[in-house]
N, C-alpha and C positions, 0 to 999 in steps of 0.2 A: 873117445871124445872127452874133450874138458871140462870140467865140471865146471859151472859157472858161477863165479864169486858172489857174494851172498850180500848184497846190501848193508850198510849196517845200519841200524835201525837211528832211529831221532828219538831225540832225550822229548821225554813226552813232556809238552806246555803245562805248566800252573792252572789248577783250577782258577777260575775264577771267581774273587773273591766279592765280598759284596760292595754295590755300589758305595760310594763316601756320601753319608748324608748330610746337607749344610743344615748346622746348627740351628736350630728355631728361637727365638727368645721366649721365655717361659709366659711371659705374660703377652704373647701373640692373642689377637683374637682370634685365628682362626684353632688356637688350642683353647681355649676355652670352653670349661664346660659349665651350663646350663644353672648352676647355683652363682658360679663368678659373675656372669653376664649381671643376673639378674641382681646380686647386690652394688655391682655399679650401676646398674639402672636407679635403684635405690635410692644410691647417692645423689646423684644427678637431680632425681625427684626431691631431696630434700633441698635441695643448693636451689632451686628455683622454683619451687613449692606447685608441681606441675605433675601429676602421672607421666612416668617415661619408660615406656614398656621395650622390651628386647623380643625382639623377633630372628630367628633363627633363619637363615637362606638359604638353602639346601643346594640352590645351585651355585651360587658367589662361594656357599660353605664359609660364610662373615655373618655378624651378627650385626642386625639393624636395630639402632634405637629410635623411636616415634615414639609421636609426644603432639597435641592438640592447643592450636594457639600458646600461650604462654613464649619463653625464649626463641630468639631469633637460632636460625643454622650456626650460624657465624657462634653464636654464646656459647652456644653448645659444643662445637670445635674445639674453645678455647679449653674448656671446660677440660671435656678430656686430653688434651696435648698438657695440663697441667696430672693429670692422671698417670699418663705416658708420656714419660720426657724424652724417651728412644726412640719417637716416634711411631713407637708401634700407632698410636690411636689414628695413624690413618688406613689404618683396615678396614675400622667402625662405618658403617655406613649410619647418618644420619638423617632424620626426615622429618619433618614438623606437617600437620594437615591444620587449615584454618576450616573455623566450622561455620554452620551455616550463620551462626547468632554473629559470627566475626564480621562477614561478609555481609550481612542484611546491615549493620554498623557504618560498614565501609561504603556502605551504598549510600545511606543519610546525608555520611557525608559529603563524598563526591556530586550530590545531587543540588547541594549545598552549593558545594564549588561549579555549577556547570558543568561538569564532566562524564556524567553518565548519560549515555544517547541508546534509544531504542531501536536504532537503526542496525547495530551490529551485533542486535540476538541476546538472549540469559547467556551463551557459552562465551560468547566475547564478553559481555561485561564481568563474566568470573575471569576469563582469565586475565583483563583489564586489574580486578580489583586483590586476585592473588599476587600477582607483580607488583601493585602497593603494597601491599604487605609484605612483603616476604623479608622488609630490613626492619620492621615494627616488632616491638615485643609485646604482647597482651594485647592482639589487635579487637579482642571481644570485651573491653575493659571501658564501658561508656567515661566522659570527660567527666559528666555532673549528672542529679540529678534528672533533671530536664531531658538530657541527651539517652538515659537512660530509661524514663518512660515513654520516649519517643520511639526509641526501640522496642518493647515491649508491646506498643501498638499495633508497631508494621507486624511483627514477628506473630501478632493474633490477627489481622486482615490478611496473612497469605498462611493460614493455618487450615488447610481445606475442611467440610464437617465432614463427621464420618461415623457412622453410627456402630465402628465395630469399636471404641474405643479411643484414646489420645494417638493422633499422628503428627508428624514433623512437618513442622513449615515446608511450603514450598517457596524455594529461593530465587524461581524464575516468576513467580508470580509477585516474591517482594518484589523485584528489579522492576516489573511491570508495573506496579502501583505506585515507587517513589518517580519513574520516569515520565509517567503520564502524566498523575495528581502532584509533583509535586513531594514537601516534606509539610506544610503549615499547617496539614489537614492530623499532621502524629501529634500537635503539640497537647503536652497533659490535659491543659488549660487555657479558656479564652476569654478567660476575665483579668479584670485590671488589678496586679499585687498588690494587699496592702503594706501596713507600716510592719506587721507582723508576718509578714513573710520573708522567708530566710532559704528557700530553697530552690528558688529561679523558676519554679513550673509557672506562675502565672504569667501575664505579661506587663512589661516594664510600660511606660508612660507612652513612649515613642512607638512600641510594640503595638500598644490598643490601639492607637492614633492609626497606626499602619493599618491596623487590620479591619476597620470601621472604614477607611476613607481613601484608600490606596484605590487607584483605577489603572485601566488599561495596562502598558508597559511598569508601572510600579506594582499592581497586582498581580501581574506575573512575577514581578520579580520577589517580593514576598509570600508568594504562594510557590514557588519552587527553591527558595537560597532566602528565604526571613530576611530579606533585605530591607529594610526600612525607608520612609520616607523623610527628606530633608526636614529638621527643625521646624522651621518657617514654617515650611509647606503642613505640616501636620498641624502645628496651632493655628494656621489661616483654616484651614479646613475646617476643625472643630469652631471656628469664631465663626466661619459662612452656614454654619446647619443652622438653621430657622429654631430648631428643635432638640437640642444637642443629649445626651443622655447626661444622669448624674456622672457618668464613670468617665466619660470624654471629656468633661468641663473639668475633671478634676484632674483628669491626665495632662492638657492642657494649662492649667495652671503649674502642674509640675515641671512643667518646661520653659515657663515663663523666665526663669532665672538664667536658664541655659543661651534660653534665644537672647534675651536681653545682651547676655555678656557677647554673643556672638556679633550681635549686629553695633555694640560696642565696637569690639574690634576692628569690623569693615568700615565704620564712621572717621575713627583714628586713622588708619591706614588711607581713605577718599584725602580726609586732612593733609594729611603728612603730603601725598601725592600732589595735592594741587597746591600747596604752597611752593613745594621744589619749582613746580612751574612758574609760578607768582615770583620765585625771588625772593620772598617773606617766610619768616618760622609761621608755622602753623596756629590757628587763634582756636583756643576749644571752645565749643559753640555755649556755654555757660556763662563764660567769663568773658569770651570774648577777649584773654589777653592769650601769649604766645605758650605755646605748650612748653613745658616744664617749666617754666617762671613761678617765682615766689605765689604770684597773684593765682595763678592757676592750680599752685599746688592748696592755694585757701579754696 
C-alpha cells in the first residue's frame, strides 16, 4: 500500500500584536487628574470671582464644572476654549444652578413686568424664570438699594418658622406671595423722601401721591408693577382731599413745576394746532402777539 504523502504544514500566523492606540492629547480632560481639574477650577473662580467646583462623572468619565449664579454658560465656554485652544475644552461639561435668592429676584421683577401668573403652578414659574436667566450674569445682584431690601422682605415672608433652627426660603411660597399681593407691599419704606435721602427706599413725590390716592385699576396697577399715577391726576387728588396730610401737600407741591411745564407744553402745542387751522401763526396767550416774534419773546 502507498504511503500517503504528508501535508506540509503552514508557516504559522503572527502573533498578534497590540491594538494601535490613537494618540490622546495630554491636556484631554478626560486624562485629567483630580489636582488639574481643580486648579483650573481655581482659575475660572478667580476670572469671575464665583466658587467653581469640579465634579468628576464617573459615568461620561468628564469632568463637570458648576458654579451658582454669577457667569453665564456661554462665559464660561469661552473662558475655557481660551484655556484650550485644540479644542480639547469641549470635553468640559459646564453647569451654572441660579439659587433661590436669584429667582425670588426674578420673580419681583417679572411681577413688575406683568408676567408672572399663578395659573401655571411654582414648577412653571421656575422653569419660566430659569429661561430668563440662563443669558443674565449675576442674576441674584439686586439693581439699587431699594430693589434689594425689597428682596430681602419677600425672601423673610416666604421663610417658614421653625423651631428646629434657621431654614431656607421657600420659593413656591415667594412666587405665591408676589403673584397674589402683588410687589408694593416689599417696599423698604412708605413715607415721603426727604432732601437728605440718597438712597431710593422712601418714596418719591409722585410715589406717595400713588400710593395715598390711587383707586381701582391704578391701585392695582401700583400695588402689583409701582405703576404710578398721571402727574395731574395725582396733584388734582391731593388738591380734592378736604384734609390732605403734611407729606401729600408737600409732595404735591413737588410736582407743581413738573405739571406746570407739562400742561405748558399741551397749551403750545392746542396753539400751534389751532392756528394751522386758522391760517394765522399762533398768538401766545400773554402777549397775545405771534409765537416767536420779538414781542413774544419780551
Amino acid at each position: 500500500m502507498a504511503t500517503p504523502e504528508r501535508t506540509p504544514e503552514r508557516a504559522a500566523a503572527p502573533a498578534p500584536g497590540p491594538a494601535p492606540q490613537t494618540p490622546r492629547s495630554p491636556q484631554a480632560p478626560q486624562a485629567l487628574h483630580a489636582p488639574r481639574a481643580r486648579r483650573i477650577a481655581d482659575r475660572l473662580s478667580v476670572q469671575f470671582r464665583v466658587p467653581v467646583e469640579p465634579q468628576f462623572e464617573p459615568v461620561g468619565r468628564r469632568w463637570t464644572l458648576r458654579w451658582y449664579d454669577g457667569p453665564t454658560v456661554d462665559a464660561v465656554r469661552c473662558a475655557l476654549a481660551r484655556l484650550f485652544p485644540d479644542g480639547a475644552a469641549d470635553a468640559f461639561a459646564v453647569r451654572r444652578d441660579v439659587t433661590t435668592r436669584a429667582l425670588a429676584l426674578a420673580a419681583i421683577r417679572e411681577t413688575r413686568a406683568g408676567a408672572m401668573h399663578r395659573s401655571v403652578g411654582s414648577w412653571g414659574q421656575r422653569y419660566h424664570l430659569e429661561q430668563l436667566l440662563a443669558g443674565q450674569e449675576h442674576p441674584d445682584r439686586p439693581a439699587d438699594p431699594r430693589e434689594a431690601a425689597m428682596l430681602e422682605r419677600l425672601l423673610a415672608a416666604a421663610t417658614p418658622d421653625s423651631a428646629r433652627g434657621p431654614v431656607s426660603p421657600d420659593l413656591s411660597r415667594a412666587f405665591d406671595l408676589v403673584a397674589r399681593d402683588g410687589v408694593a407691599w416689599l417696599l423698604p419704606e412708605h413715607r415721603l423722601a426727604g432732601p437728605a435721602d440718597r438712597d431710593a427706599l422712601a418714596l418719591t413725590p409722585l410715589e406717595y401721591l400713588t400710593s395715598r390716592y390711587a383707586t381701582g385699576v391704578h391701585r392695582t396697577a401700583w400695588e402689583s408693577a409701582l405703576a404710578v399715577l398721571p402727574v395731574r391726576t395725582a396733584v388734582a387728588a391731593a388738591h380734592g382731599d378736604p384734609l390732605p396730610d403734611p407729606d401729600a401737600a408737600r409732595a404735591a407741591l413737588a410736582l407743581l413745576p413738573a405739571l406746570r411745564a407739562q400742561l405748558s407744553a399741551e397749551l403750545d402745542a392746542i396753539g400751534e394746532r389751532l392756528a394751522a387751522a386758522a391760517g394765522s401763526p399762533a398768538e401766545t396767550p400773554a402777549t397775545g402777539s405771534p409765537a416767536g416774534s420779538p414781542a413774544a419773546a419780551r
